[in-house]
N, C-alpha and C positions, 0 to 999 in steps of 0.2 A: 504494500500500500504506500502511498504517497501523503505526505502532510507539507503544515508550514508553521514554525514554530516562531516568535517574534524575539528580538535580539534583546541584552540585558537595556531595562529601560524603554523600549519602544512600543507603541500602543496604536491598533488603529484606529481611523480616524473617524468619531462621533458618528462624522456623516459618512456611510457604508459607500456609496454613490459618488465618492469625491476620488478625481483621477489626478489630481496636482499635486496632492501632499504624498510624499516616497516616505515609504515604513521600511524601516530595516528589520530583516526577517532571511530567514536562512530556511532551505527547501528541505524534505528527506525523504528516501526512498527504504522503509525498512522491511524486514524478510520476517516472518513469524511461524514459527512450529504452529499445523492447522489444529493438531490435536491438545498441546497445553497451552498454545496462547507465550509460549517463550519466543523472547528475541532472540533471532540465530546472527542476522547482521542487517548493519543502517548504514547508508552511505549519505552523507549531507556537504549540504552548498551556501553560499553567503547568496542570496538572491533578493537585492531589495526590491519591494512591491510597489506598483503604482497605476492598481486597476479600480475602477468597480466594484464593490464587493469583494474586497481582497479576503477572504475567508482560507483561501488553497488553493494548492493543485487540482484543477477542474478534471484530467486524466486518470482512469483507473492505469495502472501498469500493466504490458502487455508481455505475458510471457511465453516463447516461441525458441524449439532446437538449445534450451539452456544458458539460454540468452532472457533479459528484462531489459521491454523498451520503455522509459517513462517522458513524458511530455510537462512541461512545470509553465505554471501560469504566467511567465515573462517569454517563454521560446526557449529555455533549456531542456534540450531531446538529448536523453544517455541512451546507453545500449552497456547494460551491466552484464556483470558475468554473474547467471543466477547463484551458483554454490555460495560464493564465496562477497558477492555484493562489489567486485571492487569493476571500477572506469574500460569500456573496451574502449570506445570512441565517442565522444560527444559533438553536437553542434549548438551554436545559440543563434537561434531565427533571425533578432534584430541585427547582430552585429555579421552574420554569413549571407542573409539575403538583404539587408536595409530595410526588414519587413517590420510594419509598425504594428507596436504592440496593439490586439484591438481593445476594446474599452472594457471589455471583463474577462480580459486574459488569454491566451490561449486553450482551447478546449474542445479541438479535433482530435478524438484517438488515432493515433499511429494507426494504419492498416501492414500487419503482415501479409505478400503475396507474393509465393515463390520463393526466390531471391531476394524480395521487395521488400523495403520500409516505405509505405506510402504515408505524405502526412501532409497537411494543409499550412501555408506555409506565410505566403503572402509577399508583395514584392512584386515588380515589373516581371511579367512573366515566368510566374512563381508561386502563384496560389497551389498549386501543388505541385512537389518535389516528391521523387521516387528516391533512395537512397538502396546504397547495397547493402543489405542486412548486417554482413559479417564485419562489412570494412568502415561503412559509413561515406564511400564516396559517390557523389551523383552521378545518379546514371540517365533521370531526363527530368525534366521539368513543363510545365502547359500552364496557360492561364494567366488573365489581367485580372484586377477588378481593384471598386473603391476599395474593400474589406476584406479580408477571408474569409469571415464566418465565421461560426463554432460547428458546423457540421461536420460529422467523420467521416473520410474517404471511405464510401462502398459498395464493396463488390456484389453485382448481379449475376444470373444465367440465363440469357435471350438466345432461341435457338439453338440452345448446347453451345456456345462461347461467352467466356466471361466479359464483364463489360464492369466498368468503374464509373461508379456515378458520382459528381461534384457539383452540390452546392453550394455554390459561396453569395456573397450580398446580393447579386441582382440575375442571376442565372441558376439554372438547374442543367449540368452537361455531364453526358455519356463518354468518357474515353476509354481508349485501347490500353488495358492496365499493363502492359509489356511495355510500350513505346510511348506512352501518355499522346498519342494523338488523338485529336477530335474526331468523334462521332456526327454527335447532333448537341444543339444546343438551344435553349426556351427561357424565356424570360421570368424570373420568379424573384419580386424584392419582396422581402418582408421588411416591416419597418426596424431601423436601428440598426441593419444589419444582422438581424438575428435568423439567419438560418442555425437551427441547431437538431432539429431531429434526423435520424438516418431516415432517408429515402426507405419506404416498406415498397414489396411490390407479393402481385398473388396474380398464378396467371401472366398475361401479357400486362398488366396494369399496373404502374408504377404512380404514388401516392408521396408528395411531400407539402409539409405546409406548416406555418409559423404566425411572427408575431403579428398581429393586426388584423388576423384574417386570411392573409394573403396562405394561397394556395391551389394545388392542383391534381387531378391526377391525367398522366400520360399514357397512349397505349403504344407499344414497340413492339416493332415490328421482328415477325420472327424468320425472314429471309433474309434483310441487311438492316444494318444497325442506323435505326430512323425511331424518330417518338413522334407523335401527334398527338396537341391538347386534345382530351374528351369534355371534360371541363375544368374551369376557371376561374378564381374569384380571389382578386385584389385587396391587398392588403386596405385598410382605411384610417385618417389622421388618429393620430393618440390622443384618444378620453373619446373619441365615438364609437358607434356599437356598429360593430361588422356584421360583416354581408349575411343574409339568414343558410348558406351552405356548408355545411361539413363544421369542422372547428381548427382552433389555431394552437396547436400543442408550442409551448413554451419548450419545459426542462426536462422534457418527455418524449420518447420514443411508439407510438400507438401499436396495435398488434392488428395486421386485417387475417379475417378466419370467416370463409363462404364468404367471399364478399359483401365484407362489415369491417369497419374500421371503428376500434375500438382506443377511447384514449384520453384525455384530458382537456379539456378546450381551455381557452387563456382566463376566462371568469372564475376560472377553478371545478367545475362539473365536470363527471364523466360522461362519457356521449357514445353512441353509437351512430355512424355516417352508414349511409349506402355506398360502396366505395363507385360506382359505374354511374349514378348520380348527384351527391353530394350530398342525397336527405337525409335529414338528422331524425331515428328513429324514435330515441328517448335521451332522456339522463336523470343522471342524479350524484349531489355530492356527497353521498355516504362513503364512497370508496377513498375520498380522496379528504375531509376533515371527519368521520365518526356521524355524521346528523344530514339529516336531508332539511333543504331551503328550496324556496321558490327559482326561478330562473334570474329574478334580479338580485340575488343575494351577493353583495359587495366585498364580503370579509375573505374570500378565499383565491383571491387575484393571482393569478401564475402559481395556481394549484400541482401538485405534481403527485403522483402515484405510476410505477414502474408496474407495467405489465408483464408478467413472466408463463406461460404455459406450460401447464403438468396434468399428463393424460387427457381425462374428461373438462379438468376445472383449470383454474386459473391463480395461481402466488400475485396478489398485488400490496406492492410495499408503499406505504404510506406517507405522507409529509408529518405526519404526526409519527413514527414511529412504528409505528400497527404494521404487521403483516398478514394478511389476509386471504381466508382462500374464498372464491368466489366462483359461482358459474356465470356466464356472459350469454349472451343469445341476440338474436335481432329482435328479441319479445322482452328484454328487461335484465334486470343486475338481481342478483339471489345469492346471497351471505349465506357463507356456511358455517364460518367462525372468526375470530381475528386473536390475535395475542399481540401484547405489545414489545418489543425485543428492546428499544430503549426511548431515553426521551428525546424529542425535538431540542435541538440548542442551538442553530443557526438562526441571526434574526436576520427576518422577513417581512415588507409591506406590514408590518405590525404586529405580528408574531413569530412565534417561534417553529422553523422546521428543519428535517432531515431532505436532503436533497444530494443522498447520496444511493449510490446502484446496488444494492444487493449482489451477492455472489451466495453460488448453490454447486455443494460438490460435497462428495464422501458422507449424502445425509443427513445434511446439515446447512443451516443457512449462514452466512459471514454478512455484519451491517455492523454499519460506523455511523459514529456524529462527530463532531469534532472534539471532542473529551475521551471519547472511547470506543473501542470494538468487541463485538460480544460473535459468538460463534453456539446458538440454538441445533439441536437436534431434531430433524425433521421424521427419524424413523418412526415405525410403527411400533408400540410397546407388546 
């Protein structure tokens, strides 16, 4: 896991939102025994902060061939040796590509492919860089724009060939994940430059959408590598109510299953979309604060709840903490139990939340806040 711990004396600043005042703060990438919770090794950096909501490293650590690629909220990308946590090769974004830090950090996951460290990058023809996994040297690059983004480079299958998909601030584009050449490319700004969820696709139908409203789904083609809107709907200015289709998942990733997209929308509700139309079937904020509100209910703004699929039902991890198992349908949201794993301590728009990814392996769930990680038992007794 990745944190960020603040230097003797340093504090951040009142206002979470403030990108001018630099916090001195040092990054870490530590290793932890899954079964007791012991530190095996931490590798740390002096990284002063000077985002948005400087909270941490936005990057879960990506680990791949015994190798940990981590990505740190200013543009420091390592590639650790996992035994033993020590340096293979590092880059830093701003000072290797001139790429400017965006306003809350870096927070593209690295993609491993092949060979590949794919990673969003930013810079005159640089929003994404391919890197050689082992070495660390480039091997190609694609891409202008105002912003990077916060979306993670990723990988599709259209017609039995892989295809990379890249959203950055004002595009949605297909390239060749070997050569980063262009496919096809479609216009997609969300406001703020907030592309952040991965592109889903089900089918030939490829689904991305963000802040403001703004979104789409696209259908690709499966003879040569071509998209076409199906539909469309435009992000709208900040403090008005967007367009009545589909929703606008913030800090969240949606899940589509039979053609239903399932996921968060920006007011904080969960929703269910037609994904081939955009009609929004139902919702309700149980899954994502504990209590159901009307549809104008104001207190749960850039709500978040991580959708995870298990057999019949559905793992949804909470902004409050809650993990939840749940069944979904295009007929409504049905609770089957929730436990709490720990408390929200991130503040947010006025409270308090977790706004970190669950991990699930060896029967057990792994979840952090910023104080601590706890590792729940998922077996059967």
């Amino acid at each position: 896991m990745a944190d960020k711990i603040l230097k003797g004396g340093a504090k951040d600043p009142a206002n979470l939102f403030d990108t001018k005042t630099k916090v001195e703060a040092t990054e870490r990438v530590l290793c932890f025994d899954a079964k007791t919770g012991k530190e095996i090794w931490k590798h740390e950096y002096a990284c002063p902060y000077q985002v948005s909501y400087p909270a941490g490293p936005r990057c879960t650590p990506t680990v791949s061939g015994g190798k940990v690629y981590t990505l740190g909220a200013m543009g420091d990308l390592l590639c650790l040796d996992a035994e033993k946590g020590k340096v293979i090769w590092q880059k830093n974004f701003p000072k290797d590509y001139a790429a400017k830090v965006p306003i809350w950090g870096f927070a593209a996951h690295p993609l491993v492919y092949k060979n590949l460290l794919i990673c969003l990058v930013g810079g005159d023809g640089s929003v994404v860089v391919a890197f050689d996994k082992e070495t660390g040297k480039e091997v190609w690059k694609n891409l202008s724009a105002p912003e990077p983004g916060y979306c993670p480079p990723t990988l599709i299958e259209v017609g039995g060939k892989p295809q990379l998909i890249i959203w950055h601030s004002t595009k949605i584009n297909g390239l060749n994940p070997e050569t980063g050449s262009l496919y096809w490319s479609e216009p997609l700004k969300p406001n703020s430059g907030m592309s952040i969820m991965a592109p889903r696709k089900e089918g030939d139908y490829l689904y991305a959408g963000g802040n403001g409203g703004c979104q789409a789904v696209l259908k690709l083609s499966e003879t040569k590598p071509e998209a076409t809107i199906v539909w469309q709907q435009d992000a709208v200015p900040q403090g008005k109510k967007a367009g009545p289709l589909g929703m606008a998942p913030i800090n969240m990733t949606p899940f589509i299953e039979g053609g239903v997209i399932y996921g968060v929308d920006q007011p904080g509700m969960f929703r269910a979309v037609e994904l081939k139309t955009g009609k929004r079937l139902w919702y309700s904020f149980m899954p994502v604060i504990g209590k159901d509100e009307d549809e104008e209910y104001k207190q749960a703004a850039t709500g978040t709840a991580f959708v995870i699929k298990h057999a019949d039902r559905f793992f949804l991890f909470a902004e409050t903490g809650d993990l939840i198992i749940a069944k979904l349908s295009p007929k409504g949201y049905e609770e089957i139990g929730r436990a709490r794993l720990l408390d929200p301590t991130g503040p947010s728009f006025g409270r308090k939340v977790v706004w970190s990814y669950p991990a699930f392996a060896e029967k057990c769930v792994f979840a952090r806040n910023d104080k601590e990680i706890v590792c729940v038992s998922l077996a059967k007794e």
